[in-house]
Each structure stands twice: as C-alpha cells, then as structure tokens.
C-alpha positions as CSV (number, residue, x, y, z in Angstrom):
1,X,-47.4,-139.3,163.8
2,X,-50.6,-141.5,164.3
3,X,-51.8,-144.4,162.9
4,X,-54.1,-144.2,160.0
5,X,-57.1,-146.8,159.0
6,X,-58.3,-147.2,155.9
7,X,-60.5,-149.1,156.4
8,X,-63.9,-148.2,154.1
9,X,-61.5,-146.1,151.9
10,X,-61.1,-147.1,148.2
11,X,-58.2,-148.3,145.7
12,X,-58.2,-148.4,141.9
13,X,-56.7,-148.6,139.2
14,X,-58.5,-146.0,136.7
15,X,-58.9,-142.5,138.4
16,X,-61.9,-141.8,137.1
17,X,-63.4,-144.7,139.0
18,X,-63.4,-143.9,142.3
19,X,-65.2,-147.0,144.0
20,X,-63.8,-149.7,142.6
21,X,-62.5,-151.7,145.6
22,X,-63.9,-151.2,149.1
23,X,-61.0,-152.0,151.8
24,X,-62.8,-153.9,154.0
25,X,-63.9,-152.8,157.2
26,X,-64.1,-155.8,159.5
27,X,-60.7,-156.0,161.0
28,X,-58.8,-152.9,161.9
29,X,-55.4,-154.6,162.7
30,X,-55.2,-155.5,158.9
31,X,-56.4,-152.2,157.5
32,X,-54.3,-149.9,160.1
33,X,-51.6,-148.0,159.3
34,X,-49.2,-147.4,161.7
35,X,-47.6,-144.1,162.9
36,X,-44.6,-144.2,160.3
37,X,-45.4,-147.4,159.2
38,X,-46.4,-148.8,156.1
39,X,-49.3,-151.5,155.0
40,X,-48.9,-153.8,151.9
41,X,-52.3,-154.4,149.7
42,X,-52.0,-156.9,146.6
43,X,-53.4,-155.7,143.2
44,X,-53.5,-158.8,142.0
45,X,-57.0,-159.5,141.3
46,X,-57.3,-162.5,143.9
47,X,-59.0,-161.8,146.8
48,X,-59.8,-164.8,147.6
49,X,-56.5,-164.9,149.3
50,X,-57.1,-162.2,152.1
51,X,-58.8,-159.4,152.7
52,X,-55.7,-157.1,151.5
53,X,-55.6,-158.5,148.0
54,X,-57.5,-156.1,145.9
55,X,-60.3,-156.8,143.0
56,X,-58.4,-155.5,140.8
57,X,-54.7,-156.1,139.3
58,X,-52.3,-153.5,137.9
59,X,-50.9,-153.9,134.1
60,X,-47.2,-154.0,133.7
61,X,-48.4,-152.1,130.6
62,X,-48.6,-149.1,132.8
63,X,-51.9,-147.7,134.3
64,X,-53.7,-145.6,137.2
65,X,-53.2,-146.1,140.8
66,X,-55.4,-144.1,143.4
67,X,-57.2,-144.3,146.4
68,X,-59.7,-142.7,147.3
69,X,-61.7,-141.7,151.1
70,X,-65.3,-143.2,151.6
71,X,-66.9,-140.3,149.6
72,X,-64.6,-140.5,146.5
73,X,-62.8,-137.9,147.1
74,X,-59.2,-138.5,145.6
75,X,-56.5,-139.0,148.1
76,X,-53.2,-139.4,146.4
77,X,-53.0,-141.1,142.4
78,X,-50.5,-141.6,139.8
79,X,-50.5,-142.7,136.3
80,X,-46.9,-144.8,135.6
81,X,-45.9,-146.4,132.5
82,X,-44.4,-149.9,131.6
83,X,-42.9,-151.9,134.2
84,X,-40.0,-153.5,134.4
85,X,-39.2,-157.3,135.8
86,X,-37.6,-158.0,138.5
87,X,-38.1,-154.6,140.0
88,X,-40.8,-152.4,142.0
89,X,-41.8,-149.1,141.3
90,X,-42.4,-146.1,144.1
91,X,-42.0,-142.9,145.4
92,X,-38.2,-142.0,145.3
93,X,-38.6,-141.4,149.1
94,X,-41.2,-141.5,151.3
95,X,-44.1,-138.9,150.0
96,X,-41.4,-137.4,147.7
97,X,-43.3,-136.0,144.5
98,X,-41.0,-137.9,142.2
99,X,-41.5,-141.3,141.1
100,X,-38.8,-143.9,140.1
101,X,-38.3,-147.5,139.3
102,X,-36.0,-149.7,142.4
103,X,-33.8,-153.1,141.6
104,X,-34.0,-153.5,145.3
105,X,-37.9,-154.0,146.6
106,X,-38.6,-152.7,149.8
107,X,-41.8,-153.5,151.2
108,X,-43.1,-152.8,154.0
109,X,-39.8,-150.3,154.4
110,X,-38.7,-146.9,153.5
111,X,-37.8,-146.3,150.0
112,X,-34.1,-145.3,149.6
C-alpha cells in the first residue's frame, strides 16, 4: 500500500553473504518501489551501465538470490536450480510461496 525504497539495502547471490552489493543510495526515484509496483535490478555483473545493475550476476547453473536490509538481516531468498533459455523464472504470483519457471517474461508486471 506504500512505496518502498531500498535504497542502502543489499542483494546477493550466496545467502550466506549478506553484503555483497549495496543499492545505491543517491537517487530515490531509481531505488523506489512503488505502492504495488515493481522495480527491475540487473544481476549481470555490469554496473557500469547504471546504478540498478548489480556487482554481481546469477548462474543459469542455478544459485542463491536474497536481499538483505542495511543490517543483514535476510529479507526474502531463494535457492533455484538450472535455468532455462528463453524463459524467466519467479514467483508463481505475486509473493506466492511457490516458485515456477514462465515462457512469457513479465517485467516490471504481475506474474500470471
């Protein structure tokens, strides 16, 4: 019901490494959330192309996810498995406890 920044928070991809990569905390309108919305980051180990593309990038091998609040404390993580091409992998709907693979990407929109 409100928006969310996440600004100072922290995303990884091994759960027992909490600090990996800082979200920046230098411009809000990137690292807000808005109320029902949804924000894209890119863990794909090029931050050199913005300030929402993560230090890190996630193996289509399978690996953690997580983020993480300012003190480490864990958030919300999952541990998936190989990836497919050509396809995304999320939450079967929006903070649904199952997880599930999609032919049909949607971000930046609700997973149906």
């Amino acid at each position: 019901a409100t928006a969310v920044n996440i600004a100072g928070m922290y995303l990884s991809d091994d759960k027992t490494n909490p600090f990996k990569h800082k979200i920046p905390s230098d411009n809000a309108v990137l690292t807000t959330i808005p109320a029902g919305g949804y924000l894209i980051v890119w863990a794909d180990n090029t931050q050199g192309q913005g300030p929402l593309h993560l230090e890190l990038a996630l193996a289509n091998a399978g690996e953690d996810v997580a983020i993480f609040y300012v003190d480490g404390r864990t958030i919300d993580a999952y541990t998936f498995g190989v990836q497919s091409e050509n396809s995304s992998f999320g939450r079967t709907t929006d903070g649904a406890s199952t997880w599930k693979a999609f032919t049909t990407p949607t971000p930046g929109k609700t997973n149906q």
